[in-house]
Backbone as numpy.savetxt, mean C-alpha at the origin, in Angstrom:
# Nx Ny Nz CAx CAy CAz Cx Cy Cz
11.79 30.03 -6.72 11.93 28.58 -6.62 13.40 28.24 -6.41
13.62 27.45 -5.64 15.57 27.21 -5.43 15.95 26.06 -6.37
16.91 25.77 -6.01 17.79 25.03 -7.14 17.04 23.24 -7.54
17.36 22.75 -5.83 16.25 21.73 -6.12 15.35 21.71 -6.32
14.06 22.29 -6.15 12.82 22.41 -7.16 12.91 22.42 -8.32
14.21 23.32 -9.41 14.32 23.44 -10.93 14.64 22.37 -11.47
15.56 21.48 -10.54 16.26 20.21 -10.85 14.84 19.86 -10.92
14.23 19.41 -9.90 12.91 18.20 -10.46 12.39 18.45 -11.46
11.83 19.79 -11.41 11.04 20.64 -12.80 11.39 20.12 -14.21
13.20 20.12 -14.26 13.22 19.55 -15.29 13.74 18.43 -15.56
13.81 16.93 -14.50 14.09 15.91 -14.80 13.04 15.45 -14.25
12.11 15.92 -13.78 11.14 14.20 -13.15 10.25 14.26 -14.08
10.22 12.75 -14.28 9.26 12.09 -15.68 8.50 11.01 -14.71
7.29 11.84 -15.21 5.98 10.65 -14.74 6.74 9.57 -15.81
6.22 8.06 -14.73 6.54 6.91 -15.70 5.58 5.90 -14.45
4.84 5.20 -15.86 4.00 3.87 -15.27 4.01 2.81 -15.70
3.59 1.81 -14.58 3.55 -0.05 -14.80 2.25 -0.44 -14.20
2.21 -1.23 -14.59 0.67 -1.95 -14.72 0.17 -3.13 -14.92
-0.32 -3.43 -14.09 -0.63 -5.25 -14.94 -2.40 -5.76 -14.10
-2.69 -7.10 -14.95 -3.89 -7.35 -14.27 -4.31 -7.51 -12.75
-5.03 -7.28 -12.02 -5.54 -8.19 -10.76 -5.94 -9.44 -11.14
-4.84 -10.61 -10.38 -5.72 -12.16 -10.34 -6.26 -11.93 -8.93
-5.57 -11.64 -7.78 -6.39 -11.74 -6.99 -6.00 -10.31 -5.71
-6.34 -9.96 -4.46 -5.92 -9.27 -3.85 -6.71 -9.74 -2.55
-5.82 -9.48 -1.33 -6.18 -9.67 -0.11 -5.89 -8.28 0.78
-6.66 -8.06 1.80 -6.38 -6.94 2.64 -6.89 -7.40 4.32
-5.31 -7.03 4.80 -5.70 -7.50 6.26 -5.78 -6.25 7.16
-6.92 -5.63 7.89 -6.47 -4.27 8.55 -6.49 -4.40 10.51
-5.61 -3.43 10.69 -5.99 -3.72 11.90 -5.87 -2.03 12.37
-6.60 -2.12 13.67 -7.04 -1.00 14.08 -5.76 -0.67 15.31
-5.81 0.95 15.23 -4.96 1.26 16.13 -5.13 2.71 16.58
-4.90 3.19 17.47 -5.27 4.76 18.18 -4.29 5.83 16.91
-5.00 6.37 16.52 -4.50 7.37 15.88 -3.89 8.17 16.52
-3.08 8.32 17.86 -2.02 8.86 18.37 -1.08 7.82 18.01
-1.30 6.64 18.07 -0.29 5.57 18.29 0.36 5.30 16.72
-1.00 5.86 15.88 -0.34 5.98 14.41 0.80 6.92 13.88
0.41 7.96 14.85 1.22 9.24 14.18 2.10 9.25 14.66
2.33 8.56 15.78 4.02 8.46 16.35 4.71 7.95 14.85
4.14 6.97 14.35 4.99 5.83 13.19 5.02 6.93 11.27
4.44 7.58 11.55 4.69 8.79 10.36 5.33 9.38 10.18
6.08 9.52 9.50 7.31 10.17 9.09 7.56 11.79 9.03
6.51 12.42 8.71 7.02 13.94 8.62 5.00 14.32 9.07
5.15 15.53 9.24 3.64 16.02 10.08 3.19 16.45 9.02
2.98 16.38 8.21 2.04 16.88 6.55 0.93 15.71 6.49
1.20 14.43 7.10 0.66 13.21 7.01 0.59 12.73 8.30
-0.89 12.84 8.62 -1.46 12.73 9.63 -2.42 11.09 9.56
-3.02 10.74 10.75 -3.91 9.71 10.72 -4.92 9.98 10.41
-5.41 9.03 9.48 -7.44 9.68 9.05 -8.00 8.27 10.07
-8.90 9.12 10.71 -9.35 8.84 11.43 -10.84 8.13 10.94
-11.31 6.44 11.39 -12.11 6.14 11.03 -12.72 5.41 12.30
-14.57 5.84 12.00 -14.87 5.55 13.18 -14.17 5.77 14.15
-13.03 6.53 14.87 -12.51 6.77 16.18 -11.23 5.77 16.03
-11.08 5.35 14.73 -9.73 4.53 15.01 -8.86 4.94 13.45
-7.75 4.70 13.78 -6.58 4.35 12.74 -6.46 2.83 12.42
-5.80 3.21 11.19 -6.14 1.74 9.91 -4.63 1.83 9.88
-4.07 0.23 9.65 -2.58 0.01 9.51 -3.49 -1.50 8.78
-2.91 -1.69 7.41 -3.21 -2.94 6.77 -2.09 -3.56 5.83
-2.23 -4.68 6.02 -1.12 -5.51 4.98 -2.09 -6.02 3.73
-1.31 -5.60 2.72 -2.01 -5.89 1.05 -1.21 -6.89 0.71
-1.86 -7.80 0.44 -0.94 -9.23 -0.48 -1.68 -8.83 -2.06
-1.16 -8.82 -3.38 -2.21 -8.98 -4.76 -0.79 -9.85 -5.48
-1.85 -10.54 -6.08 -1.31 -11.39 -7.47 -1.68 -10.24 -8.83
-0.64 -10.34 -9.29 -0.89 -9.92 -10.85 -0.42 -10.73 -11.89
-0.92 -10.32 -13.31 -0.50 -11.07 -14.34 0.02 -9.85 -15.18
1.10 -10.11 -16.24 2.00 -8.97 -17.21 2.03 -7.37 -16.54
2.63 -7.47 -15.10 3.00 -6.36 -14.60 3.62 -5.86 -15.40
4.31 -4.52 -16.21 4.93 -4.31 -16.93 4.93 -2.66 -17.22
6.17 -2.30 -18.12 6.06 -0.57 -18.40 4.60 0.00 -19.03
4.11 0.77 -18.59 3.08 1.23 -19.91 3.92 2.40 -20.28
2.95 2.27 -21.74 1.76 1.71 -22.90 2.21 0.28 -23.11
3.61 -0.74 -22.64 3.90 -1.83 -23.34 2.65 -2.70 -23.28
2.33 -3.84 -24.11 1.34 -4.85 -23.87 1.53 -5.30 -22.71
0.89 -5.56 -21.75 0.77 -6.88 -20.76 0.93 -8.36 -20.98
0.93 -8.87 -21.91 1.67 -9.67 -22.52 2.81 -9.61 -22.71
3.98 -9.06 -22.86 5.41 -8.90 -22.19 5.59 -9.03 -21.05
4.69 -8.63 -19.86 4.87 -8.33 -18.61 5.15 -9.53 -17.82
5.14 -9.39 -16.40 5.81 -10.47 -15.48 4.60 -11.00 -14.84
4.27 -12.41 -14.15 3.50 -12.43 -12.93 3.76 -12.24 -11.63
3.43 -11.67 -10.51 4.42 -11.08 -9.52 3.18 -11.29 -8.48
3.09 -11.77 -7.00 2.77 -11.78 -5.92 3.83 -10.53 -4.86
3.01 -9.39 -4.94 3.76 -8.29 -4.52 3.01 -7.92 -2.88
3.54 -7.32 -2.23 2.51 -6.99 -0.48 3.90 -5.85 0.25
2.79 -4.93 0.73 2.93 -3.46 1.67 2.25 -3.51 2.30
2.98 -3.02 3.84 1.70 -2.33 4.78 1.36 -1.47 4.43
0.15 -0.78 4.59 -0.39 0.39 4.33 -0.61 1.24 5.30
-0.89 1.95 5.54 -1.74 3.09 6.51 -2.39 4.60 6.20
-3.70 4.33 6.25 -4.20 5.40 6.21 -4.15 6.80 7.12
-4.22 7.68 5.65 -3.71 9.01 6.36 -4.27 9.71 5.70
-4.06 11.17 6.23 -4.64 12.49 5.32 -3.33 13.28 5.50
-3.28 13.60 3.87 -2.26 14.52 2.90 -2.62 15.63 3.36
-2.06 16.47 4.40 -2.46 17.98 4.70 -1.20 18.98 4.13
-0.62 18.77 3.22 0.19 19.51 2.39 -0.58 20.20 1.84
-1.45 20.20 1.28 -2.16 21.00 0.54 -3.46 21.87 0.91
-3.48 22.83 0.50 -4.76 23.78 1.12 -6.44 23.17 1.47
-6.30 21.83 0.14 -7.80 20.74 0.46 -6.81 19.50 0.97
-6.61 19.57 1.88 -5.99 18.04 2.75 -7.22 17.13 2.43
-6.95 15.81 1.96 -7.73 14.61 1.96 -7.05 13.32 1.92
-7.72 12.25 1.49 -7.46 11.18 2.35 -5.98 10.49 1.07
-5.30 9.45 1.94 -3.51 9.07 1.68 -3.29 7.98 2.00
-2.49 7.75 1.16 -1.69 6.10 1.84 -0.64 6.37 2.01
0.03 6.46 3.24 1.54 5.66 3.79 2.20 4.50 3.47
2.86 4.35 2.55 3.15 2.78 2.67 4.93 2.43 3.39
4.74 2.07 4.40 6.00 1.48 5.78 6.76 0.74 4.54
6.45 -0.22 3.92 7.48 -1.18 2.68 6.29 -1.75 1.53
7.29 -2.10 0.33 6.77 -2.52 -0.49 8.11 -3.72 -0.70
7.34 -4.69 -1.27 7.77 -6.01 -1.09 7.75 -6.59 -2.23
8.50 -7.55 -3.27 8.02 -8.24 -3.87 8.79 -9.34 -4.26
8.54 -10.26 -4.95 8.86 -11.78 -5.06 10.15 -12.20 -6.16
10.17 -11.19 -6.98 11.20 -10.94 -8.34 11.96 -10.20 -8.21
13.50 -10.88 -8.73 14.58 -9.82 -8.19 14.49 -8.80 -9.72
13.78 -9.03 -10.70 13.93 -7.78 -11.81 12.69 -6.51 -11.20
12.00 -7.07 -10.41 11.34 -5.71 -9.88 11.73 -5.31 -8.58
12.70 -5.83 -7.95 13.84 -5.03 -6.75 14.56 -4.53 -7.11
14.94 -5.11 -8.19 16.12 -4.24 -8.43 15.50 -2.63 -9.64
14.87 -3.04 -10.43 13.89 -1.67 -11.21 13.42 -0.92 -10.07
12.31 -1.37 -8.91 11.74 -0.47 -8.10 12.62 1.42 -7.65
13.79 1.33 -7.06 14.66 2.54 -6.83 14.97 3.46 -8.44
14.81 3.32 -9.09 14.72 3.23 -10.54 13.70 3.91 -11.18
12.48 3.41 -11.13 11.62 3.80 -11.47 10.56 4.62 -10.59
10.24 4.08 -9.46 9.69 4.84 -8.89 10.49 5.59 -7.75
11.83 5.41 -7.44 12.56 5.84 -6.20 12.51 5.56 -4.34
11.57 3.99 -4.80 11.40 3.44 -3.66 12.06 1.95 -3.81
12.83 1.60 -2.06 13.31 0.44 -2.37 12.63 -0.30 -2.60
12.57 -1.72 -2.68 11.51 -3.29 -3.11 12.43 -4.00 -2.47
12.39 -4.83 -1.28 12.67 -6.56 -1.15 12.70 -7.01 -1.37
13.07 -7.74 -1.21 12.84 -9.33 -2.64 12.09 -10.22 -1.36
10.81 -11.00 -1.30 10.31 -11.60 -0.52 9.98 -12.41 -0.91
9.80 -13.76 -0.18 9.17 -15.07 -0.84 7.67 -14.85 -0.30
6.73 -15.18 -1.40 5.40 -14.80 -1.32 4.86 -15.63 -1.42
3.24 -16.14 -0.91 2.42 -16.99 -1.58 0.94 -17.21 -1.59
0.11 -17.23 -2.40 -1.28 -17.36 -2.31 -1.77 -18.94 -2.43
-1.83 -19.76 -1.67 -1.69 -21.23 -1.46 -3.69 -21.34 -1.21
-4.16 -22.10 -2.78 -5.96 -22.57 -1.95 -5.39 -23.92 -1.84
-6.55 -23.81 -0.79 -6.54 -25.67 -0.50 -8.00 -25.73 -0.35
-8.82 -26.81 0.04 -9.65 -27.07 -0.25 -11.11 -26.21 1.24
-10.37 -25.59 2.04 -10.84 -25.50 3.20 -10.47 -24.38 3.52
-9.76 -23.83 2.79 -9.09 -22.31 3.29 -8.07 -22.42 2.35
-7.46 -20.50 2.66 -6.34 -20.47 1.41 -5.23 -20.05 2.66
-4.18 -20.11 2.25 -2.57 -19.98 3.16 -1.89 -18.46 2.50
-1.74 -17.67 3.06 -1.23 -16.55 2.84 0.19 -16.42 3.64
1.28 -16.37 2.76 2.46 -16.24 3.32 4.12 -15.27 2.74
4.03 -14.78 3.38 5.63 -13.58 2.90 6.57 -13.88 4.07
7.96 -14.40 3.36 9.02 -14.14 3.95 9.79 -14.08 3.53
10.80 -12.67 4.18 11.81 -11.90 4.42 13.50 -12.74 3.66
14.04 -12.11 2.71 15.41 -13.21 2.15 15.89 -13.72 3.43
15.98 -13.08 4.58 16.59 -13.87 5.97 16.36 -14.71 6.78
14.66 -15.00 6.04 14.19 -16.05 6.43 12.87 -15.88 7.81
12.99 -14.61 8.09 11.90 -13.55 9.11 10.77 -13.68 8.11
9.39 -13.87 9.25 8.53 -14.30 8.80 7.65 -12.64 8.47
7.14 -12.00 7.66 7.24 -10.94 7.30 5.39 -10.84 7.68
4.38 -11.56 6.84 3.26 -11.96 7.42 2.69 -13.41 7.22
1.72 -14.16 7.71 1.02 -14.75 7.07 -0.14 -14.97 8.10
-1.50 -15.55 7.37 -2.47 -16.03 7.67 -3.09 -17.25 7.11
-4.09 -17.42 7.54 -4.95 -18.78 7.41 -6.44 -17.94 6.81
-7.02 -17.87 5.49 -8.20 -17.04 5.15 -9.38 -18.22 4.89
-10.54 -17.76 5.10 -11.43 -18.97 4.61 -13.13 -17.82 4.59
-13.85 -18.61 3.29 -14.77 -17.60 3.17 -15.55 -17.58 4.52
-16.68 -16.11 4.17 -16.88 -15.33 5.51 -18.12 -16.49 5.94
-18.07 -16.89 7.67 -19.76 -17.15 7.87 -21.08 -16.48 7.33
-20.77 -15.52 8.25 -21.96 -14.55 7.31 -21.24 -13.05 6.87
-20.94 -13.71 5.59 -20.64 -12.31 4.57 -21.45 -10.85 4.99
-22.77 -10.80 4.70 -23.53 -9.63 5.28 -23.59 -9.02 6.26
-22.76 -9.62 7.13 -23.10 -9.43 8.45 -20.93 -9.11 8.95
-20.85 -7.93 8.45 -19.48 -7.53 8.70 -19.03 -7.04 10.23
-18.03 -7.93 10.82 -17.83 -7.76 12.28 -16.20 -6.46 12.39
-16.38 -5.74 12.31 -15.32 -4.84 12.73 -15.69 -3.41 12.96
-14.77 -2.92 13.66 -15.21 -1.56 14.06 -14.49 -0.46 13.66
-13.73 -0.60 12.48 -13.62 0.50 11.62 -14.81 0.56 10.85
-14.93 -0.24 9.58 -16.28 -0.34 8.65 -17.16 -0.72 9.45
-18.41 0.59 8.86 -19.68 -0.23 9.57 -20.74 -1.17 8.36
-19.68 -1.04 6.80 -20.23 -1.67 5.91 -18.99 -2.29 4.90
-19.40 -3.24 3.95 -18.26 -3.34 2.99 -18.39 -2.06 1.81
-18.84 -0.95 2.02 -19.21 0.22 1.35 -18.38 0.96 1.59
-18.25 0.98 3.31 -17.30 1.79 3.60 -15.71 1.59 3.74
-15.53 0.24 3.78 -14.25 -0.52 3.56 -13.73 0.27 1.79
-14.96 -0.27 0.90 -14.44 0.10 -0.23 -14.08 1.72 -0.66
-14.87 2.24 -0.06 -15.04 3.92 -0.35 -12.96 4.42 0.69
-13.00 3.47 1.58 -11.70 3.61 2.36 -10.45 3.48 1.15
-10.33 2.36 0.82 -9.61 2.01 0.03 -9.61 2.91 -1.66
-10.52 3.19 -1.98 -10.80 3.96 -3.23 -10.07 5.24 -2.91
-10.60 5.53 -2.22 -10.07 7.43 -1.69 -8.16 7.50 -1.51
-7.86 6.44 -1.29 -6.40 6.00 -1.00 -5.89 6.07 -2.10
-5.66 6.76 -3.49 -5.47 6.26 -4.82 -4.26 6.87 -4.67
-3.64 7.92 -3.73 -2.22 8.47 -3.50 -1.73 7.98 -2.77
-0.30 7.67 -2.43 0.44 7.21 -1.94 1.80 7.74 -1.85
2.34 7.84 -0.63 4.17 8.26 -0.04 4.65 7.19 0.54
5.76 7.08 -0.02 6.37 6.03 1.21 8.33 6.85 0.90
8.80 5.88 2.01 10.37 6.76 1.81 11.08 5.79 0.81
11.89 7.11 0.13 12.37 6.88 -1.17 13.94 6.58 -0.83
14.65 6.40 -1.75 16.17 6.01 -1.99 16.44 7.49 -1.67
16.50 8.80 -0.98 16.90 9.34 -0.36 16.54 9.65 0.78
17.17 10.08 2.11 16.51 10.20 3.39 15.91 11.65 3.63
16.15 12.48 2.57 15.65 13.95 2.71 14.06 13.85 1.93
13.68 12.99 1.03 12.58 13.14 0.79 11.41 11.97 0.59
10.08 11.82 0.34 9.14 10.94 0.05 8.77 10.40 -1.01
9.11 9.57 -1.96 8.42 9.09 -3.23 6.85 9.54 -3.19
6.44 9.90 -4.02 4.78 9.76 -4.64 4.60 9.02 -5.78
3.73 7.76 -5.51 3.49 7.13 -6.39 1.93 6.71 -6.07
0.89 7.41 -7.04 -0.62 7.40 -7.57 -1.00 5.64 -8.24
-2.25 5.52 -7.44 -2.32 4.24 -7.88 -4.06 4.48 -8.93
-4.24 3.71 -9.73 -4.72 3.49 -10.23 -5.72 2.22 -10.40
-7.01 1.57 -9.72 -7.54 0.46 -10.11 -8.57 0.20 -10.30
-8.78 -1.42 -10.47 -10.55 -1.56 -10.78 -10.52 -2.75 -9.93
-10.99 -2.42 -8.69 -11.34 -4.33 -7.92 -12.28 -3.39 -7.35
-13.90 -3.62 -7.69 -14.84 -3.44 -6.93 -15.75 -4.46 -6.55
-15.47 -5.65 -6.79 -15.99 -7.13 -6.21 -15.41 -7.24 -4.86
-15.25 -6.42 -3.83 -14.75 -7.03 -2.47 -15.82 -7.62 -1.81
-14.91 -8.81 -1.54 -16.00 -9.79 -0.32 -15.03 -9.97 1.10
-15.93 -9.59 2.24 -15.35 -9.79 3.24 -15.20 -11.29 3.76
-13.84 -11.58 4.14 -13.11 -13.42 4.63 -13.03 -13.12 6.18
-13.24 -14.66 6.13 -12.52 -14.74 7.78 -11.02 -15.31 8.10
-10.12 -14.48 8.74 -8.88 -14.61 8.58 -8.37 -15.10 10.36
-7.93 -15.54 10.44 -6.60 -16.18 11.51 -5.49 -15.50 11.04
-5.11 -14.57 11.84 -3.53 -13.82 11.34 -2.46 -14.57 12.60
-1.03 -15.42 11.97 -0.18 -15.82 12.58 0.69 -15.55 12.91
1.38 -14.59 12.26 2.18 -13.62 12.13 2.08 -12.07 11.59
2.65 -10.81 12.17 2.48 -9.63 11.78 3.35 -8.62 11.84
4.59 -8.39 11.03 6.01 -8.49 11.37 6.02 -6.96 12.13
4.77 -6.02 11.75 4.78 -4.64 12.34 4.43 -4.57 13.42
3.52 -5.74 13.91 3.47 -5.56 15.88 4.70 -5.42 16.01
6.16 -6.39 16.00 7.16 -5.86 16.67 7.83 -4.65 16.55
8.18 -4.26 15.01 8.43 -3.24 14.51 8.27 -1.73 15.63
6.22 -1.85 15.63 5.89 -0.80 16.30 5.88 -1.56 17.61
6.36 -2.25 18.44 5.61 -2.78 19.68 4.67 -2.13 20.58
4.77 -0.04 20.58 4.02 0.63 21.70 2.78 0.91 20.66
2.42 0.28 19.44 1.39 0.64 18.56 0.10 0.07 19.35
-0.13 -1.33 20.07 -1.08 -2.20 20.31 -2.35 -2.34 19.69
-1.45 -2.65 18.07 -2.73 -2.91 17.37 -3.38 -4.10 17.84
-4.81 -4.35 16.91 -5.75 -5.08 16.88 -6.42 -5.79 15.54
-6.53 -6.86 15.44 -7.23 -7.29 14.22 -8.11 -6.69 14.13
-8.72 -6.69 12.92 -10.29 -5.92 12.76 -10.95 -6.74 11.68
-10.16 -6.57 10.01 -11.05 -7.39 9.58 -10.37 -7.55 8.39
-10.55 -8.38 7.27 -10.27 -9.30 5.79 -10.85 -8.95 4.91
-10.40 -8.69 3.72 -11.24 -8.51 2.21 -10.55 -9.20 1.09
-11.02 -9.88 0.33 -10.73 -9.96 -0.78 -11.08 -9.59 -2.10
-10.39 -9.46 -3.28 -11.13 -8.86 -4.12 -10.55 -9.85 -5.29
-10.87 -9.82 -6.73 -10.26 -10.95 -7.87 -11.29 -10.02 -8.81
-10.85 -9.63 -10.17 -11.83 -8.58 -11.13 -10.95 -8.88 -12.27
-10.08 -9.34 -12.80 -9.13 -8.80 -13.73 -9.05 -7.48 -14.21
-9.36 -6.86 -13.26 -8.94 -5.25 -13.49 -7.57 -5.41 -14.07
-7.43 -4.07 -13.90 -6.50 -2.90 -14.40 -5.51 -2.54 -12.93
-4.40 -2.35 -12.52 -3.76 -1.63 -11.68 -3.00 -1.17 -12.41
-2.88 0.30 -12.06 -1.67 1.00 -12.50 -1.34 2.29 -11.83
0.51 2.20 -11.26 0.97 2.62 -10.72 1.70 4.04 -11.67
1.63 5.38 -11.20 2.43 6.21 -11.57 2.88 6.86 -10.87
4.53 6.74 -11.23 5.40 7.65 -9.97 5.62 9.37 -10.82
5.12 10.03 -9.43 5.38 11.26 -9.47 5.92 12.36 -9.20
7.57 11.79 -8.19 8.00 12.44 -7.97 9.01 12.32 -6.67
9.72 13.02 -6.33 10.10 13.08 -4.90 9.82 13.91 -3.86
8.94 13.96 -2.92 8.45 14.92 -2.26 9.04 15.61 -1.44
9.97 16.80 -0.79 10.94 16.98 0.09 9.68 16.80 1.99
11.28 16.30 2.95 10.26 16.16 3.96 10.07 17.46 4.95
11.09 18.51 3.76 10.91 19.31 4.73 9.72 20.59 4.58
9.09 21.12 5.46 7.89 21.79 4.74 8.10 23.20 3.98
9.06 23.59 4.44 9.59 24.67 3.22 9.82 24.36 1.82
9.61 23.15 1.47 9.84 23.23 0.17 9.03 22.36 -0.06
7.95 21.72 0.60 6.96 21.17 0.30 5.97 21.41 -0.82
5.27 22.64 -0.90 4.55 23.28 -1.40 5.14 23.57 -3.32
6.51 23.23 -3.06 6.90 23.69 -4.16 7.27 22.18 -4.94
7.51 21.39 -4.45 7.89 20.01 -5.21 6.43 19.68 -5.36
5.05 19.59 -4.84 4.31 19.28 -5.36 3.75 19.55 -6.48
3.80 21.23 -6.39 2.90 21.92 -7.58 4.56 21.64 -8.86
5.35 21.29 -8.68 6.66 20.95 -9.94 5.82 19.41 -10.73
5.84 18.75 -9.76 5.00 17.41 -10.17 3.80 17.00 -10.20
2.72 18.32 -10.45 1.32 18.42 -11.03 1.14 17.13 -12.40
């Protein structure tokens, strides 16, 4: 094992935060899983392929007493937090299965931008966020301290709920079983040599599919040769449980891949 592997071995400390679901939104859009893997960072993490397409989605969730665990949630903060996501498969390992990418994580409080590099070793934004009902639809909106419109939409419940129009899911079964299997997560950390891992933890199994108007989508430009596509809306509200545990720093290079994982078992 070399030097950096011993270093992690003996300083990385699992550490978790957690707080309720008030509510959660998921916007996905479909894109060629060549066009995904250009936007991936190291080849261990590939596109999972659904129905014949790649998934790139923006998560908006409200929580209530986000906070350290074991502390009460009652200490904790309320926070309107949102990441793109993208689904992938973790082929680091001898059983490769299914992953989340997350491009940024975002949130509304400068005490969890500034903790985020800290605790889990990923930056946080500070973004102005918002989950706005009105009587006819709800207003979904994030923007950027510079004033760049980061996402928003116009959501309103589904015509016909049962009757799910997109061509990734051919059910809200399989939307959910998508999202469930995703319980790992990489995104790039406060160093450029390696990947944060941070394991998510939840309970929102009430998803109902919305009908969404998306107005903005700050990763079309980002990726411009991506040519994504809308596909489809979920919401979920449970007062679950979320909880995040960071596990580590993953190196991006594959020689030492194998060995920072099994350090942070």
């Amino acid at each position: 094992m070399n030097g950096d592997s011993a270093f992690w071995k003996r300083w990385t400390v699992r550490r978790s935060v957690y707080g309720r679901l008030v509510e959660r939104y998921i916007f996905n859009f479909r894109i060629s899983p060549t066009a995904l893997d250009r936007h991936l960072p190291v080849a261990w993490l590939r596109p999972q392929v659904v129905n014949g397409f790649g998934a790139v989605s923006f998560c908006i969730l409200k929580l209530e007493g986000l906070t350290l665990w074991p502390l009460p949630h009652i200490l904790g903060v309320d926070t309107i937090s949102c990441a793109y996501r993208c689904g992938v498969i973790d082929a680091s390992k001898a059983n490769s299965g299914p992953s989340v990418y997350i491009v940024s994580r975002n949130t509304d409080l400068p005490i969890i931008s500034s903790a985020g590099p800290v605790l889990i070793r990923n930056a946080m934004p500070k973004v102005h966020t918002s989950i706005l009902h009105k009587p006819r639809f709800v207003d979904i909106n994030a923007t950027c301290a510079n004033g760049d419109n980061l996402f928003s939409a116009k959501v309103r419940s589904a015509k016909n709920p049962d009757d799910l129009d997109s061509k990734i899911f051919r059910s809200l079964d399989d939307f959910v079983k998508f999202i469930h299997d995703g319980s790992s997560s990489y995104a790039r950390s406060i160093s450029d040599e390696s990947l944060a891992r941070v394991d998510v933890q939840k309970d929102d199994l009430n998803y109902q599919a919305v009908d969404a108007t998306i107005y903005n989508n700050s990763i079309e430009s980002e990726w411009p040769d991506a040519d994504m596509i809308f596909d489809s809306a979920f919401r979920a509200e449970s007062g679950g449980i979320y909880k995040w545990t960071y596990l580590g720093l993953v190196p991006k290079h594959p020689g030492q891949l194998l060995q920072e994982i099994e350090v942070n078992r």
